[in-house]
C-alpha positions as MATLAB code, in Angstrom:
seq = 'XXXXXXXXXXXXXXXXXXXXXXXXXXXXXXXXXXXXXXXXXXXXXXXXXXXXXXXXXXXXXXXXXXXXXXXXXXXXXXXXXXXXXXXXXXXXXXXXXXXXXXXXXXXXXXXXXXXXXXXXXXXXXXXXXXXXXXXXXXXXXXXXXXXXXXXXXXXXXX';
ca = [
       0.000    0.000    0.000;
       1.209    3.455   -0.676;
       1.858    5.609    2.060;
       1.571    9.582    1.709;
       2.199   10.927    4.947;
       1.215   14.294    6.489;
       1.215   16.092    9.503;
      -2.411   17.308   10.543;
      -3.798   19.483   13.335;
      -5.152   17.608   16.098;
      -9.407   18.900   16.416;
     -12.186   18.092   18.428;
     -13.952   16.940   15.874;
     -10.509   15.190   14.348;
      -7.678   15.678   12.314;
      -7.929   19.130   10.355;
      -7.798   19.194    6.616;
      -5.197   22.327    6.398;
      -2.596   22.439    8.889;
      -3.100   24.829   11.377;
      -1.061   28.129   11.400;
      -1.077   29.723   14.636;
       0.923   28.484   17.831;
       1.737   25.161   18.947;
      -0.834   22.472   18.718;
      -1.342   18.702   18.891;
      -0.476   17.113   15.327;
      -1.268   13.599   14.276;
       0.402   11.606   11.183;
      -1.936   10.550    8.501;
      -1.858    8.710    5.206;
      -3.447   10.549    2.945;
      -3.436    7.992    0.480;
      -5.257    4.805    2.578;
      -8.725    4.319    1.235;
     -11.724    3.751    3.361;
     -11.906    0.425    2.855;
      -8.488    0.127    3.839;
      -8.942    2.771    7.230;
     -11.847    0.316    8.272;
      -9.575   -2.839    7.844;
      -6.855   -2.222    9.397;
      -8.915   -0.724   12.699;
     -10.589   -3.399   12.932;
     -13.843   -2.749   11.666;
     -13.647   -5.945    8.321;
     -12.476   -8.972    8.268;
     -10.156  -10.216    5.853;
     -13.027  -11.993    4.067;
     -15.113   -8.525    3.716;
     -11.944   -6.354    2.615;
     -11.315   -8.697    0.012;
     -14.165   -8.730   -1.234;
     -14.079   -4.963   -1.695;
     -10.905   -5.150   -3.078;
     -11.964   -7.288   -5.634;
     -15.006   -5.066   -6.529;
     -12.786   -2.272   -6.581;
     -10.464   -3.606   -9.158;
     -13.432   -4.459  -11.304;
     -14.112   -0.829  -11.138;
     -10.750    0.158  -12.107;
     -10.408   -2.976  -14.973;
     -13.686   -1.913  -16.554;
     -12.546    2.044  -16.668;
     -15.893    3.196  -15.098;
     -14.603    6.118  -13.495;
     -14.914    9.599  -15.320;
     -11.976   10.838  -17.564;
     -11.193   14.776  -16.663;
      -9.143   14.504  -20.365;
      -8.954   12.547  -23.553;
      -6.837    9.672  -23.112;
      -3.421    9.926  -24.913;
      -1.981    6.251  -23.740;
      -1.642    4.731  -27.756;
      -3.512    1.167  -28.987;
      -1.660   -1.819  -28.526;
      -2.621   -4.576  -30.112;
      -1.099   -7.785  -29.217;
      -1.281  -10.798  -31.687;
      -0.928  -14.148  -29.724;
      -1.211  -17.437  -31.907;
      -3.098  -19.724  -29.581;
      -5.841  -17.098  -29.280;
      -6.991  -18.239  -26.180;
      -6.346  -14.731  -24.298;
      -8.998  -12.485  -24.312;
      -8.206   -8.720  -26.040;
      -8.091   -5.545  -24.363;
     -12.014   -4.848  -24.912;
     -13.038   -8.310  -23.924;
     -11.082   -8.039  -20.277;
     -12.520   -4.349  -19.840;
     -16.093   -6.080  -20.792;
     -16.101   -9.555  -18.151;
     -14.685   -6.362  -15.840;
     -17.504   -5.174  -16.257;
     -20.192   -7.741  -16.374;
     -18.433   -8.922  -12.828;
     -18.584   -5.843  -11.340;
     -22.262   -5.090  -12.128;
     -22.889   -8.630  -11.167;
     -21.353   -7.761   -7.864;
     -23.449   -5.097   -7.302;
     -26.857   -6.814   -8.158;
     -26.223   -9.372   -5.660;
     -25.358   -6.920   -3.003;
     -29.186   -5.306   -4.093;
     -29.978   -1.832   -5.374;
     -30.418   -0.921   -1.616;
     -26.742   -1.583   -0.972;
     -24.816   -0.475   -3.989;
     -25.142    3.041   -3.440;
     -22.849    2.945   -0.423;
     -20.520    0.202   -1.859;
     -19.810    2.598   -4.742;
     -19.100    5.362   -2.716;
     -16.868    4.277   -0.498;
     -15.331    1.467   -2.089;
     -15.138    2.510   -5.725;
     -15.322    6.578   -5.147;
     -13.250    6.463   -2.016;
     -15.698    8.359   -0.059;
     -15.640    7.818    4.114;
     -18.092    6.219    5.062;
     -19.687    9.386    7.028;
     -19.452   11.591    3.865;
     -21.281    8.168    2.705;
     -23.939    8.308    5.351;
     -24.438   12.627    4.871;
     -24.890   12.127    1.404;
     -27.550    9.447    2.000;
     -29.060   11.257    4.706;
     -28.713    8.104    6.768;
     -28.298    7.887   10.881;
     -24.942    8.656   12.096;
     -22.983    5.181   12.543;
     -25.268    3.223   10.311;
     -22.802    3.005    7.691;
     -20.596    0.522    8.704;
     -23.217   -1.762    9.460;
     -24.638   -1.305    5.969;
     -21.441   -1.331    4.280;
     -20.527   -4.675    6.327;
     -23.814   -6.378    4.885;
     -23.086   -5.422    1.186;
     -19.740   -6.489    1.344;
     -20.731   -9.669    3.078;
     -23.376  -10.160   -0.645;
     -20.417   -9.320   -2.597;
     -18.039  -11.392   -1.000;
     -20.371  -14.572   -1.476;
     -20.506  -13.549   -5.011;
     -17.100  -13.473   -5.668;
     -16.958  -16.659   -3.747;
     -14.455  -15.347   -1.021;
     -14.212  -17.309    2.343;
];
């Protein structure tokens, strides 16, 4: 895992998003670049079984190239010839990708996707997840457990 490190002001109401310019104050460390998913794992909040899981779902994501270009892609077309033929092109991985990751979702319901696309594919937190949804405080990672505890069964982790 990456690790982008920065010092952050110490708040009530947690770590601040600017550093904090007057006097001295409590600081923590934080890596800026640990996803939800990953915050929730390693403090204990998923198993192995459910971070997999949204792993999984999140490389789907990424494979299939759902997330919104800001530019035209440059990268240039390679196209491999292989002989036996049995590997699938470019287009055809990006497709199964695809048809996995919206498989994923459907079996986690239409209830439940919502809030595994935001935090697992948008890399939302999971209260950001719950304001947007106007959902109780701390009924996110309840929610979030049971969807990846669908997906997970789908992708036949466990």
């Amino acid at each position: 895992m990456r690790r982008e490190l920065a010092e952050r002001e110490l708040t009530s109401a947690g770590p601040a998003r600017r550093p904090g310019e007057k006097g001295k104050r409590r600081t923590v460390t934080m890596n800026l670049a640990e996803s939800p998913l990953g915050w929730l794992y390693t403090h204990g909040y998923l198993n192995e079984r459910l971070f997999d899981a949204g792993e999984r779902l999140r490389a789907d994501y990424e494979r299939a190239q759902l997330a919104p270009r800001v530019t035209m892609r440059w990268d240039p077309v390679r196209i491999k010839q292989s002989g036996g033929g049995s590997e699938l092109t470019p287009g055809e991985r990006q497709l199964a990708a695809k048809q996995r990751f919206d498989g994923a979702l459907a079996r986690a319901g239409s209830d439940l996707a919502d809030v595994l696309w935001r935090v697992v594919c948008a890399g939302e937190t999971v209260q950001a997840a719950e304001k947007a949804l106007e959902w109780p405080a701390r009924s996110g990672k309840l929610v979030l457990k049971i969807a990846l505890d669908r997906v997970a069964e789908y992708y036949r982790i466990g």
